[in-house]
C-alpha positions in Angstrom: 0.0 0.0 0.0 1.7 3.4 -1.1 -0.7 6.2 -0.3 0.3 10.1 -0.7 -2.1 11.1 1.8 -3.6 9.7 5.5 -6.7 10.9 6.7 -7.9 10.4 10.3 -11.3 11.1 12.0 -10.8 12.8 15.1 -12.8 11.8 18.2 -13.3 8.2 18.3 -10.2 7.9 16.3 -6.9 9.5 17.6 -8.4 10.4 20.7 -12.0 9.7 23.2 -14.5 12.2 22.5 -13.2 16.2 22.8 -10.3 14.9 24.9 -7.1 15.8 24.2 -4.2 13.9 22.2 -2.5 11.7 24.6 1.5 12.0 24.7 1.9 8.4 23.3 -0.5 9.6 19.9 1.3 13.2 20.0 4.3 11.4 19.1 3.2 8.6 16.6 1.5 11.3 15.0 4.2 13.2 14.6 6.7 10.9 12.9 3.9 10.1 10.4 4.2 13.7 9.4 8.2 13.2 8.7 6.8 10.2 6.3 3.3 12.0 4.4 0.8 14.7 4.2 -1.6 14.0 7.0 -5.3 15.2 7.3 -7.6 15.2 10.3 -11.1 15.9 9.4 -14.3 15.8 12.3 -17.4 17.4 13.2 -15.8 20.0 15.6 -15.5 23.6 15.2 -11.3 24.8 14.4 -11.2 26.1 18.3 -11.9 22.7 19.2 -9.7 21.0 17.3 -7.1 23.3 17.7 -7.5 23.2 22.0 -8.0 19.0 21.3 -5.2 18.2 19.2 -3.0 20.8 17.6 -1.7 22.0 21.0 -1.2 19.0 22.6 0.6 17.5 19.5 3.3 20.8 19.8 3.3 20.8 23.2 4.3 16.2 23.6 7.2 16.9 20.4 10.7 18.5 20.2 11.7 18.9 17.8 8.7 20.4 16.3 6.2 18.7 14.2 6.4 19.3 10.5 2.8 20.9 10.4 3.1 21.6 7.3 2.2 18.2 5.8 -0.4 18.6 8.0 -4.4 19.3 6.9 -7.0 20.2 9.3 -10.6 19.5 8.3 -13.4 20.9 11.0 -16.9 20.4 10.7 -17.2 17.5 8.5 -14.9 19.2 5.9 -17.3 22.4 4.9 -13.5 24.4 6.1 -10.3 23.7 5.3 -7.0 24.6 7.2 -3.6 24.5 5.9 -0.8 25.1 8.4 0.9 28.7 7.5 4.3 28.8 9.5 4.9 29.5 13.7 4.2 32.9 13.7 1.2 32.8 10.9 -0.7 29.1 12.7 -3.3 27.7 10.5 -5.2 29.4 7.6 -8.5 28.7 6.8 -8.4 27.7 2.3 -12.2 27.7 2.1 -15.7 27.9 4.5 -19.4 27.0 3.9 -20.3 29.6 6.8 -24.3 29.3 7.3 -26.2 32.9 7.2 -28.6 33.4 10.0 -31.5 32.6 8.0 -30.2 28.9 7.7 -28.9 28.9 11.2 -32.9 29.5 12.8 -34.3 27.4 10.4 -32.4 24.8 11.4 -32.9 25.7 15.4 -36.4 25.7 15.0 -36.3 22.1 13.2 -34.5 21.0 15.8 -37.1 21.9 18.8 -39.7 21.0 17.0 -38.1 17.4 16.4 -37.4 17.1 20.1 -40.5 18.0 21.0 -42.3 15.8 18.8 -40.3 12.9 19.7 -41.1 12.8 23.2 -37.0 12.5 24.1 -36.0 14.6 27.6 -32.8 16.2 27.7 -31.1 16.8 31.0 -27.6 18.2 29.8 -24.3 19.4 30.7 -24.3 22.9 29.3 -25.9 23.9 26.2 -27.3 21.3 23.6 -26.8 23.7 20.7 -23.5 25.2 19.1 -23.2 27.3 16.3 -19.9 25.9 14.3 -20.1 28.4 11.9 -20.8 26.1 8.6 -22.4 23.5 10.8 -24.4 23.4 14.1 -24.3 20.7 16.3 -27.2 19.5 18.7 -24.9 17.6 21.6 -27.9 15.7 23.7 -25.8 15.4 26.7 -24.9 18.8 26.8 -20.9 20.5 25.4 -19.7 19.4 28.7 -20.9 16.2 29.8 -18.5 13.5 31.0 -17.2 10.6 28.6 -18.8 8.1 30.6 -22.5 9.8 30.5 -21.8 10.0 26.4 -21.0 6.4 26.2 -23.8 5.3 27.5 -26.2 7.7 26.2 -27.2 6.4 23.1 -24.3 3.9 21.5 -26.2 2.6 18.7 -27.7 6.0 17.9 -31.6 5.4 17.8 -32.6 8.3 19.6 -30.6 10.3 17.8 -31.7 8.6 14.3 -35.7 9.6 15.2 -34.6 13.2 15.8 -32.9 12.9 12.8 -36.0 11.5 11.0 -38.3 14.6 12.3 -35.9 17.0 11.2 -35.3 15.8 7.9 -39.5 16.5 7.0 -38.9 19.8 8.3 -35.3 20.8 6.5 -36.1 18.6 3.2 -33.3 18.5 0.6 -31.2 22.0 2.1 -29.5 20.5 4.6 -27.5 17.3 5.4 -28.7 16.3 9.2 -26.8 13.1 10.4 -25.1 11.3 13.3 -21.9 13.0 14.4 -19.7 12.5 17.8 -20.7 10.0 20.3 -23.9 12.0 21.3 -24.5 14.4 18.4 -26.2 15.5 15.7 -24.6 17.2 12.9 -26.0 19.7 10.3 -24.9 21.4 7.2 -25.6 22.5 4.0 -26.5 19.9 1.4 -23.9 18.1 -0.2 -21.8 18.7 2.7 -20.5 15.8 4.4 -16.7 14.3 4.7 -16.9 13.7 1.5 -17.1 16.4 0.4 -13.8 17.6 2.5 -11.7 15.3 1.2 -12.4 15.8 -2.1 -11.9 19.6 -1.6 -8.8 18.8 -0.1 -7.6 16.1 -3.0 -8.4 19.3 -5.7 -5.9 21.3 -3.4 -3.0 19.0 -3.0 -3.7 17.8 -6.9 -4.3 13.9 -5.9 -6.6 11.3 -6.7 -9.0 9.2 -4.6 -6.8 6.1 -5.0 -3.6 8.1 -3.8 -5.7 8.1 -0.3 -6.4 5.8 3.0 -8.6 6.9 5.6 -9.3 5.5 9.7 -12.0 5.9 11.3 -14.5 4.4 13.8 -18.0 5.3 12.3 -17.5 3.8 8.7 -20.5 1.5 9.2 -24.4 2.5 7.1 -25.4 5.8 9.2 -21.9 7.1 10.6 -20.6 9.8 10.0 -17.3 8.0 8.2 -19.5 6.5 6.2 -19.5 9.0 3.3 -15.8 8.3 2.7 -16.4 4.2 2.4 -18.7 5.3 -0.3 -16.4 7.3 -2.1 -14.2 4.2 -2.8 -11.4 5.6 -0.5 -9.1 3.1 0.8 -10.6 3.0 4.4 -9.8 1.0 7.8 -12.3 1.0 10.6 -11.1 1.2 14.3 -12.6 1.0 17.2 -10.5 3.3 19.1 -7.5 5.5 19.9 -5.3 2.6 20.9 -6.1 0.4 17.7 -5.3 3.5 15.6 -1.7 4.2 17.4 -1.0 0.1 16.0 -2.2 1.7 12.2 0.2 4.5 12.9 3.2 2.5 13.8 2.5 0.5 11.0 2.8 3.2 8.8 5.9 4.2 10.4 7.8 1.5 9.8 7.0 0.9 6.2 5.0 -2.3 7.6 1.8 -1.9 5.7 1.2 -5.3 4.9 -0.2 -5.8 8.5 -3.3 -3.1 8.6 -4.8 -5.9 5.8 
């Protein structure tokens, strides 16, 4: 396998859901960048991303990384991020901001779902966050514990008849699916991780067969899922610790195992 460019999901995949990089990934991940252009692409929002794994990936490595094979990809790939030098940090290529037009209508979807799904939310902080191109309905709350998430909703039914409501309400504008371990994900139509990578392949002038990609929601409904069905070379994981085994696999040339 000789790929010109790795692609991770985030949460699920290089680390548990918005927790930050452990040292052991920090520093796998950053010999993969000595070896290939690296992308990370996930639901969150760039401050996110940047608090859970940009710093923590500088802050575990010295020398420092060579961020500039590396890609960042928030909120399912409707932004792009390409790393501009120390002083400069990442600069956004491209955005799908929503207007606030789109951003009520999809609010008042969203209520109206809830409410006609009979589902009672006792969260951890706000439900709702505005991501900019995409908002996210967390049903735990932005701050709830890992362990509340986990066993919130693991095979994503509640979430799927929210889902179901607010597609009758949002029609063919928006794409509304599973995201994180406890969310909901929504942005313009057409806009799903498929759509990031192939953004980013147009950037970096590659080809879907120059790519592989790990994640842990490739299965019908997650939100990895997209990729699969691009034809991407793709390897499903079930965690951080199975994905630091990919990694060291791809370290030492040894990619004969991850198949």
């Amino acid at each position: 396998m000789n790929k010109d460019l790795i692609v991770f999901d985030l949460d699920g995949t290089l680390t548990e859901s918005k927790s930050r990089l452990t040292e052991k990934m920090a520093i796998v991940f950053a010999e993969l960048l000595t070896k290939h252009q690296v992308a990370v692409i996930s639901g969150c929002a760039f401050t996110q991303f940047k608090e859970q794994f940009v710093l923590p990936l500088v802050a575990y490595n010295d020398p420092f990384p060579k961020l500039f094979n590396l890609y960042l990809l928030p909120t399912c790939g409707s932004q792009l991020y390409e790393y501009a030098g120390r002083e400069a940090g990442f600069h956004r290529m491209y955005h799908n901001d929503l207007v606030l037009r789109e951003k009520v209508e999809i609010y008042n979807a969203w209520k109206s779902s809830v409410l006609e799904s009979d589902i009672v939310c006792e969260p951890y902080g706000e439900i709702a966050e505005d991501r900019e191109s995409q908002i996210t309905f967390s049903m735990c709350g932005q701050e709830a514990p890992l362990d509340v998430k986990k066993a919130y909703d693991p095979e994503g039914k509640v979430r799927q008849k929210i889902i179901t409501a607010m597609k009758a309400y949002l029609l063919d504008k928006y794409e509304v699916r599973i995201g994180g371990t406890t969310s909901i994900d929504v942005t313009r139509a057409g806009i799903d991780k498929s759509y990031g990578i192939k953004k980013l392949l147009e950037w970096l002038h590659l080809q879907k067969e120059d790519v592989f990609f790990v994640g842990d929601a490739l299965f019908p409904g997650g939100n990895d899922h997209a990729v699969k069905d691009m034809g991407v070379l793709c390897k499903a994981v079930t965690g951080p610790d199975e994905t630091i085994k990919i990694i060291n696999a791809l370290n030492s040339d040894m990619k004969e195992e991850l198949f």
